[in-house]
C-alpha positions as CSV (number, residue, x, y, z in Angstrom):
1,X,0.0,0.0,0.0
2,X,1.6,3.4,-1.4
3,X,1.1,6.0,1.6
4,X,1.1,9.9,1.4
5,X,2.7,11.9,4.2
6,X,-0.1,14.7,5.6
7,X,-1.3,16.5,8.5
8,X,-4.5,17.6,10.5
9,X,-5.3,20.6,12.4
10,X,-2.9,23.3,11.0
11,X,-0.1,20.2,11.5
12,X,-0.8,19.5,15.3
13,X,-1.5,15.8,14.2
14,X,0.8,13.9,11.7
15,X,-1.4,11.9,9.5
16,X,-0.2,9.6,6.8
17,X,-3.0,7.9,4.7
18,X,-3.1,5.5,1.3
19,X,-2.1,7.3,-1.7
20,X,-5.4,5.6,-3.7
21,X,-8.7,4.1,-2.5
22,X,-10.1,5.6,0.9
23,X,-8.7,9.1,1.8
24,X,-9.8,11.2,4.2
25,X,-11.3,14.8,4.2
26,X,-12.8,16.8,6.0
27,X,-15.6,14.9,8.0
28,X,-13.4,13.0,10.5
29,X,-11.9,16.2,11.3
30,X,-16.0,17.7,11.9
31,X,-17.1,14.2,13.5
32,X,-14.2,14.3,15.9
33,X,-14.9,18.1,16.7
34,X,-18.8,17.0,17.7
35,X,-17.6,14.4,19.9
36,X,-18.2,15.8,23.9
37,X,-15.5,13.3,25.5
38,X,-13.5,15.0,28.8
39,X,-10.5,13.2,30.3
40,X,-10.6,10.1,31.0
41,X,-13.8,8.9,28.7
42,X,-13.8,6.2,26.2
43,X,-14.7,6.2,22.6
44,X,-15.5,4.1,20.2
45,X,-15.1,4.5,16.0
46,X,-16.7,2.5,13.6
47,X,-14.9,2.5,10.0
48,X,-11.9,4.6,11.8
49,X,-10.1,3.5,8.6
50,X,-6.2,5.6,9.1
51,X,-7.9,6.9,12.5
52,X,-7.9,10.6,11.2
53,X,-11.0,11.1,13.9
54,X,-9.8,9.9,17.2
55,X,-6.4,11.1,16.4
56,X,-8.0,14.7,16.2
57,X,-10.1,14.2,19.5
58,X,-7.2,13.0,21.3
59,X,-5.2,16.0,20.0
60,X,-8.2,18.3,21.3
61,X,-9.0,16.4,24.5
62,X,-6.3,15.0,26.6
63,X,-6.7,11.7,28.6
64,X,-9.6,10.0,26.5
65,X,-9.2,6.0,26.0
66,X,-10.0,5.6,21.9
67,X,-10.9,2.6,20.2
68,X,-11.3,2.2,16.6
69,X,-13.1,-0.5,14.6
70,X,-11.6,-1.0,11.3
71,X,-12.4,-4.1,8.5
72,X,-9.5,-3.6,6.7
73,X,-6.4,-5.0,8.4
74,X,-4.1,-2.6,6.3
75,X,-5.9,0.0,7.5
76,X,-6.2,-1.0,10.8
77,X,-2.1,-1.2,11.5
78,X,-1.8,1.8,9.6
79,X,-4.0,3.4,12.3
80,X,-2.0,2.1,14.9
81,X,1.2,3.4,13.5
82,X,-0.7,6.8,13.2
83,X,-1.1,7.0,16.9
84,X,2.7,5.8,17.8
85,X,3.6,8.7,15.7
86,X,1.4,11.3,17.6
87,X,2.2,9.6,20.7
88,X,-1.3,8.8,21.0
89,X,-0.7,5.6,23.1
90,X,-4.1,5.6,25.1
91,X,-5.8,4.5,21.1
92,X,-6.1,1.2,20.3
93,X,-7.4,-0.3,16.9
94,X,-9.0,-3.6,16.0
95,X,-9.1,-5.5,12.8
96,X,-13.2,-6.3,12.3
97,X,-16.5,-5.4,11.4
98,X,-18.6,-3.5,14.2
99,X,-21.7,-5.5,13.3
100,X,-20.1,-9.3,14.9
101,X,-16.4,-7.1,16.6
102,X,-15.7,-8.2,20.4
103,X,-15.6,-5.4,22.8
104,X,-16.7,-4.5,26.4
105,X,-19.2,-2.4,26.8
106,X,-19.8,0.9,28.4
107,X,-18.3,3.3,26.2
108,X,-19.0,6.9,26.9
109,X,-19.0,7.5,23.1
110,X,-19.7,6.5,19.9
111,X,-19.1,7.9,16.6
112,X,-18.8,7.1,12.9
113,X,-18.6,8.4,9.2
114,X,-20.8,5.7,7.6
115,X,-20.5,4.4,4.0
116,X,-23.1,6.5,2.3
117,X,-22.5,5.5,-1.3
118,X,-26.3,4.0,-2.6
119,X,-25.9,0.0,-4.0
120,X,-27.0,1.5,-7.5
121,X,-24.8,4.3,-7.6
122,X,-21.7,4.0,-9.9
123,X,-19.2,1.3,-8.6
124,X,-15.2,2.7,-7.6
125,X,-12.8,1.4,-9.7
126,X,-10.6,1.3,-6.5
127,X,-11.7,-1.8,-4.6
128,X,-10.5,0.1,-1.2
129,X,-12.6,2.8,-1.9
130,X,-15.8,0.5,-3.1
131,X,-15.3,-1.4,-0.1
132,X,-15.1,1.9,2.4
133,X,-18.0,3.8,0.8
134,X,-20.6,1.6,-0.3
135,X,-23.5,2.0,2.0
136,X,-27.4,1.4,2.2
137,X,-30.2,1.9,4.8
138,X,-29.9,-1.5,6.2
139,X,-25.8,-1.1,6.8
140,X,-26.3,1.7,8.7
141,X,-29.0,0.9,11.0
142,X,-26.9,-2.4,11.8
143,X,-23.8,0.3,12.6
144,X,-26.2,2.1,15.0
145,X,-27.3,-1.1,16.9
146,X,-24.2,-2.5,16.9
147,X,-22.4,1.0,18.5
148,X,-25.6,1.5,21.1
149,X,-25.0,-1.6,22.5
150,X,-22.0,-0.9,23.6
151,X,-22.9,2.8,24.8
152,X,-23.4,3.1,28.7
153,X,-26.8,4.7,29.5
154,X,-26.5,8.3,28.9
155,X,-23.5,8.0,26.4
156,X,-23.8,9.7,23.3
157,X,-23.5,8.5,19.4
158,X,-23.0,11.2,16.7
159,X,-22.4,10.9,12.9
160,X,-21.2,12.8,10.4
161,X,-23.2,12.1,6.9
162,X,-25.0,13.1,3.9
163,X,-27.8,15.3,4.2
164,X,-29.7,13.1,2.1
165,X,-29.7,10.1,4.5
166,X,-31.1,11.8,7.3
167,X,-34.3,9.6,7.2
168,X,-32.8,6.8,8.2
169,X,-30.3,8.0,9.8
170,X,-32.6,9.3,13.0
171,X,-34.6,5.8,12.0
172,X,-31.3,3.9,12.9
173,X,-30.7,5.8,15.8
174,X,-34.5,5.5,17.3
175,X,-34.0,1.5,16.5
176,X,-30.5,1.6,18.7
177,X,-32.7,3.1,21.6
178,X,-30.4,6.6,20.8
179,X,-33.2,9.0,20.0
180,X,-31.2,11.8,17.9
181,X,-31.0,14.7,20.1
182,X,-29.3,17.2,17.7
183,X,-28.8,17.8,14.2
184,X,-25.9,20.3,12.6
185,X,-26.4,21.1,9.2
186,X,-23.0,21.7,7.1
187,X,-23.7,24.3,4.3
188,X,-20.9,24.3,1.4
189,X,-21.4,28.1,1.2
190,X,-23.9,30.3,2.6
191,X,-27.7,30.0,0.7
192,X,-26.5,26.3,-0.6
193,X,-28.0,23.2,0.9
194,X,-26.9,21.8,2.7
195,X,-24.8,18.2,1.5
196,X,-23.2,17.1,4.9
197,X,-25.2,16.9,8.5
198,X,-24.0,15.9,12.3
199,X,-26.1,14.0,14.2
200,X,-26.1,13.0,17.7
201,X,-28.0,10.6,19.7
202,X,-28.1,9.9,23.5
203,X,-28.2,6.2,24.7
204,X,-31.9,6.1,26.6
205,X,-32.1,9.4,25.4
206,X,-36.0,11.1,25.4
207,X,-35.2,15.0,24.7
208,X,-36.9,16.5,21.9
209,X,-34.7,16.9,19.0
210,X,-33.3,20.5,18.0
211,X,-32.2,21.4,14.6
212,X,-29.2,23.5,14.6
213,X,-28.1,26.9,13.3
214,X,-26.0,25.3,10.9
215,X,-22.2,25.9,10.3
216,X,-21.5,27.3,6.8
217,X,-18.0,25.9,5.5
218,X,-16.4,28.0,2.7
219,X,-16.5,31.8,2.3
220,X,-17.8,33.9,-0.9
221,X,-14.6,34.5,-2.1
222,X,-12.9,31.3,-1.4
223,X,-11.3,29.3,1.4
224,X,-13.3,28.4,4.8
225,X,-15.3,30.6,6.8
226,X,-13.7,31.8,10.1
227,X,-15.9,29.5,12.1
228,X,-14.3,26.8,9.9
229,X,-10.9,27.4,10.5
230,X,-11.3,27.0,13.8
231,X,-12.5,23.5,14.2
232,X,-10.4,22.8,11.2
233,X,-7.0,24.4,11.6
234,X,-7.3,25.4,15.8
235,X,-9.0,21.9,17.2
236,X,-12.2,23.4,18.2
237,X,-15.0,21.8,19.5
238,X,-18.4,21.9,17.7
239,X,-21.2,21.6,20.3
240,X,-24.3,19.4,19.6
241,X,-25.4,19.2,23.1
């Protein structure tokens, strides 16, 4: 596997990631952001492929104990040798699918960037990739059972994902007994719809749900917005609670 050198938040996190196939962008960066962990918490990832998203929450919140689900072995080590190279030793990765994966319990978070990719839509010509991104209704609800069960009471499960799979997103998260509590929406630029929500869930959960303001990304004349930079570039937190 060819690997390119990169980094994460402004360079605080070195991040090296395969040349083809899955590659990160931006939403690991956003999911990890809308995570509410403090010291000493534990997270889970689903699909945490080169573990782009816990490495950022560990690099904004000291002290957390990560663990990232990952089916592709490859992936998986890479992850691990991600972490060794941010000195990131409280983040462990496992080879598996979260759907059958062995783990205790009692996570005070959960988070993932499902695949989102429709079963009709255009195959990848990069197996990695195909395998990484393609999605359907049923996939994800299985993701949301599998990561509530192993959610203490109270814990919280947030996503990052297209706008367009909304519906069964807060479906999925009903069926996992983690009632969404708060959706984000992410706006390209101001006035465009939005293509990219966050959505969080509490275990047991029985709020009513609140739609966001909304974060816009990229400016009028180009780049990100100032509120981007920040969680983008400076490591802050986006709050869904």
């Amino acid at each position: 596997m060819e690997l390119t050198q990169g980094h994460l938040l402004d360079g605080r996190v070195r991040y090296r990631q395969p040349k083809e196939g899955f590659r990160s962008g931006i939403e690991p960066v956003l999911l990890a952001a809308a995570v509410p962990a403090r010291e000493g918490e534990r997270v889970l990832e689903a699909g945490t492929g080169a573990g782009a998203a816990l490495l950022c929450l560990t690099a904004r919140v000291n002290g957390i104990v990560g663990v990232g689900v990952e089916r592709d072995a490859e992936l998986a080590r890479l992850a691990a040798d991600n972490a060794a190279a941010n000195h990131a030793a409280s983040l462990a990765f496992v080879t598996g699918e979260i759907e059958t994966v062995e783990l205790s319990g009692g996570f005070d978070h959960a988070c993932a960037n499902p695949p989102y990719h429709s079963p009709g839509g255009t195959r990848s010509p990069v197996p990695q990739r195909e395998r990484a991104k393609r999605g359907s209704a049923e996939l994800l609800g299985a993701w949301c059972v599998a990561l509530g069960r192993l959610l203490r009471s109270g814990g919280t499960l947030t996503l990052i994902l297209p706008a367009a799979m909304l519906e069964p997103c807060l479906a999925a998260l009903s069926a996992a007994d983690c009632k969404a509590q708060a959706i984000l929406p992410l706006w390209p630029r101001l006035g465009r719809p939005a293509k990219l929500v966050l959505v969080q869930g509490v275990k047991g959960g029985r709020s009513p749900m609140r739609m966001l303001p909304g974060l816009v990304l990229h400016a009028a004349g180009g780049g990100f917005t100032e509120a981007a930079e920040a969680i983008l570039r400076d490591g802050a937190a986006v709050t869904l609670g």
